[in-house]
NUKOLSE-152210 format. One line per 5 residues: number of its first residue (from 1); their letters; for each residue x, y, z of N, C-alpha, C. Coordinates in pm, 1 decimal. Layout:
REM residues N
NUM) a) X Y Z X Y Z X Y Z  ...;
***
This chain:
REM residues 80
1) xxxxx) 82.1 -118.9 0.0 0.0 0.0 0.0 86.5 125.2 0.0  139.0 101.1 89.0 291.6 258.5 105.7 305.8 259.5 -34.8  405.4 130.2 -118.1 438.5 201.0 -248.0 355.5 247.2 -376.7  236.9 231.2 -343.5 109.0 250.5 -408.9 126.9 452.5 -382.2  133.9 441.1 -266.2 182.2 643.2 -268.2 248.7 669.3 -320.3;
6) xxxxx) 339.6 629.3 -243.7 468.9 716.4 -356.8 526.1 673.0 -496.7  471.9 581.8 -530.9 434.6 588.4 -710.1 333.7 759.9 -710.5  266.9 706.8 -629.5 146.1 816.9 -684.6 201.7 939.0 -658.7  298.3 976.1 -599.0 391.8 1129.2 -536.8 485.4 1125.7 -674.0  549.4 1038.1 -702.4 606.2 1050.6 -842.7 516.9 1101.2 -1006.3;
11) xxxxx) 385.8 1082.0 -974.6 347.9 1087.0 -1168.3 304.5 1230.2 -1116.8  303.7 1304.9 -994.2 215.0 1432.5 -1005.4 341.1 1548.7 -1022.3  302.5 1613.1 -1065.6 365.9 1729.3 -1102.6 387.9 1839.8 -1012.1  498.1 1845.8 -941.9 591.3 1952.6 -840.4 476.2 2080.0 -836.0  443.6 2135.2 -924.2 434.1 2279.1 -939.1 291.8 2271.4 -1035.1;
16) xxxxx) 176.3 2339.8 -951.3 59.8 2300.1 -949.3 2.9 2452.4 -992.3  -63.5 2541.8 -1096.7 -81.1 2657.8 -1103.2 -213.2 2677.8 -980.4  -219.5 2797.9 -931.5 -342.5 2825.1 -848.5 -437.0 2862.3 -961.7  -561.5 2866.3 -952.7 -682.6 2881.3 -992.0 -724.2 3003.5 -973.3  -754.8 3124.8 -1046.8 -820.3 3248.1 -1018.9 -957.9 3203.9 -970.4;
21) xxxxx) -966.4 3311.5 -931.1 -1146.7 3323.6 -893.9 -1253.3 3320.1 -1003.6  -1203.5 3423.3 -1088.8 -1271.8 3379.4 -1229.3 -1280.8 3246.1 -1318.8  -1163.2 3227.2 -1292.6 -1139.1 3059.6 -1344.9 -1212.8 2935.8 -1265.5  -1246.4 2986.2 -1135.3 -1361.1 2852.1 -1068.8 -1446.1 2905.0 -1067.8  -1507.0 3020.5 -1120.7 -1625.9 3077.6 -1120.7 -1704.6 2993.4 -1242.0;
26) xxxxx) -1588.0 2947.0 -1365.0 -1645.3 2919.6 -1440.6 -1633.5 2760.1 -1459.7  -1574.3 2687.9 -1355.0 -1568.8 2571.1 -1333.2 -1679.5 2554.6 -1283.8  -1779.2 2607.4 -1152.3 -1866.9 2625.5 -1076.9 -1952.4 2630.5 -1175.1  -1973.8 2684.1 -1273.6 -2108.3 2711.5 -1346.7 -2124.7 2640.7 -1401.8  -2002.4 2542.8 -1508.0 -2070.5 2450.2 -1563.6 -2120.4 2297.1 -1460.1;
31) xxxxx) -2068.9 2287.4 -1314.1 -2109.4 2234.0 -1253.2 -2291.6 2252.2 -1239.0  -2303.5 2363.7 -1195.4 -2431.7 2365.7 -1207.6 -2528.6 2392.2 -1269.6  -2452.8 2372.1 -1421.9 -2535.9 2382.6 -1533.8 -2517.8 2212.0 -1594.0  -2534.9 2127.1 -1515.4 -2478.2 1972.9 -1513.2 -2363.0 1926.1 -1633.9  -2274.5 2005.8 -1673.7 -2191.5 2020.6 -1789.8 -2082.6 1941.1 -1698.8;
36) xxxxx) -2066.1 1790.5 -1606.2 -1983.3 1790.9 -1542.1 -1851.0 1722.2 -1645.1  -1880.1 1693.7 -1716.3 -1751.3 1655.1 -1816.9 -1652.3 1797.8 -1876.5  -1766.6 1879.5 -1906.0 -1701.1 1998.4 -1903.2 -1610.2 2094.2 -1813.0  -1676.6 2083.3 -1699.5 -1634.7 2093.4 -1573.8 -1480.2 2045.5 -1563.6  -1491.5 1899.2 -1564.8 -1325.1 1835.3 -1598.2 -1198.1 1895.7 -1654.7;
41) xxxxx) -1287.2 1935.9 -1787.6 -1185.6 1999.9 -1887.6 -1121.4 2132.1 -1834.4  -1197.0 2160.2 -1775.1 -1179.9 2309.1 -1737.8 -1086.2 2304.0 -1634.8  -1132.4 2237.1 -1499.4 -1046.9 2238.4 -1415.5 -914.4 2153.2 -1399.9  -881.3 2088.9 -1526.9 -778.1 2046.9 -1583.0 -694.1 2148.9 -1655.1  -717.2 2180.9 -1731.6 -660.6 2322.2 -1811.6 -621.9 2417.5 -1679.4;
46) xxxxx) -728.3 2440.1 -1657.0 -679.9 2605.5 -1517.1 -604.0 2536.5 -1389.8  -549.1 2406.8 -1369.7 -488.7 2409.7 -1350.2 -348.7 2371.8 -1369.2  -337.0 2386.1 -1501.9 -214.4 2375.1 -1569.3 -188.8 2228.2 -1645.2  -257.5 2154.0 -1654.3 -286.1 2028.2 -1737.8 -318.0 2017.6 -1855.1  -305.9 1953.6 -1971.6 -339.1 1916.8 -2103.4 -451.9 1788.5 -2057.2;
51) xxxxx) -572.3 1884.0 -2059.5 -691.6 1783.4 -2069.3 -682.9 1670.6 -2137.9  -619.4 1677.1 -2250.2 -634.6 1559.3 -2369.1 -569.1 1443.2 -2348.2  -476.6 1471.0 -2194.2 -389.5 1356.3 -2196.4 -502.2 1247.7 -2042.8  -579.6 1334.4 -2028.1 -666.1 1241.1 -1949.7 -825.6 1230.8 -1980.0  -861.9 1275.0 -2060.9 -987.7 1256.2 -2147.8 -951.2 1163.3 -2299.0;
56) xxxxx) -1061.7 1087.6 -2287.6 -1048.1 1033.2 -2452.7 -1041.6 1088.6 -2552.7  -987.0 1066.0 -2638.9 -969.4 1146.1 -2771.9 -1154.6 1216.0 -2812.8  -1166.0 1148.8 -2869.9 -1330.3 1167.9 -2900.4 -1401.9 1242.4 -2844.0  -1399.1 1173.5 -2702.3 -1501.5 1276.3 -2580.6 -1466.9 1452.7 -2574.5  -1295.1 1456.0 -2582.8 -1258.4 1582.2 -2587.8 -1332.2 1654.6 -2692.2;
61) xxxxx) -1277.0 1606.8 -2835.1 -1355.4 1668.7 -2925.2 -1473.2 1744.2 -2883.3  -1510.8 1627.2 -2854.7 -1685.7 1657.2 -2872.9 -1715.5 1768.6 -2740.8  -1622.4 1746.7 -2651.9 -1634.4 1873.3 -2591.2 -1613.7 2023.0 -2628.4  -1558.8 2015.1 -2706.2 -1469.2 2157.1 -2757.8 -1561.4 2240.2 -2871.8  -1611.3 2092.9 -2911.0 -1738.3 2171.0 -3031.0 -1842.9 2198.0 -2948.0;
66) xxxxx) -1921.9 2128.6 -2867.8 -2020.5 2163.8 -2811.9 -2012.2 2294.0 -2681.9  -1900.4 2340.5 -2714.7 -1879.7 2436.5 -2574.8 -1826.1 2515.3 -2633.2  -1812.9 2552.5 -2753.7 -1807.1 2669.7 -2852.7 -1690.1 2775.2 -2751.2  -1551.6 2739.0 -2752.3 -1498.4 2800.5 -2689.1 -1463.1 2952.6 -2741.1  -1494.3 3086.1 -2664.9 -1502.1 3206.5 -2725.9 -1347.6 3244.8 -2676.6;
71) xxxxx) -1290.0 3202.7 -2598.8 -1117.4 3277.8 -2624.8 -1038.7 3198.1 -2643.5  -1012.0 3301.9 -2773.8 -896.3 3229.1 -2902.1 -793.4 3161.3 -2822.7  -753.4 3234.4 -2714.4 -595.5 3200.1 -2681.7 -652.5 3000.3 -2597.7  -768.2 2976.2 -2576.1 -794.1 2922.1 -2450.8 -816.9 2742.4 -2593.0  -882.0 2842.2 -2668.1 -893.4 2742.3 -2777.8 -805.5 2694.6 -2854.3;
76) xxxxx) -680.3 2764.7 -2885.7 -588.0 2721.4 -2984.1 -518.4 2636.7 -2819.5  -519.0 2640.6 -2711.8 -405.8 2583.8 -2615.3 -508.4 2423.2 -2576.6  -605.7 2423.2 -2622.9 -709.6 2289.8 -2579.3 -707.3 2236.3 -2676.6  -686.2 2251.6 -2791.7 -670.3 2212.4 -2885.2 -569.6 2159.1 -2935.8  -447.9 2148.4 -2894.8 -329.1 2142.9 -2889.0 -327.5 2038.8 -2825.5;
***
């Protein structure tokens, strides 16, 4: 069980970005707009993660179209 942790202390990443307020404002909303897959994406990205490497190929997609992302910079980096 112990080395079951610290495997798990090894795959995470040192340096974790903090989350603005605006940025869980809008994690929060799609929570309660039941968008919870969306939700994922989001709070993967804001905090410094490439969603795509823990969402399925496909599912992402289909997130990205259906959530009509309006900033360029947010879209060309999810997309990626």
């Amino acid at each position: 069980m112990a080395s079951n942790i610290s495997s798990l202390k090894d795959t995470c990443p040192t340096s974790i970005q903090s989350v603005s307020m605006n940025e869980f404002d809008q994690v929060i909303s799609a929570i309660l707009e039941g968008r919870y897959s969306w939700a994922c994406v989001l709070l993967l990205y804001f905090s410094g993660y490439n969603p795509a490497q823990y969402i399925p190929y496909r599912t992402y997609r289909r997130l990205l179209k259906r959530n009509d992302i309006c900033d360029p910079k947010m879209k060309d980096e999810l997309q990626q």
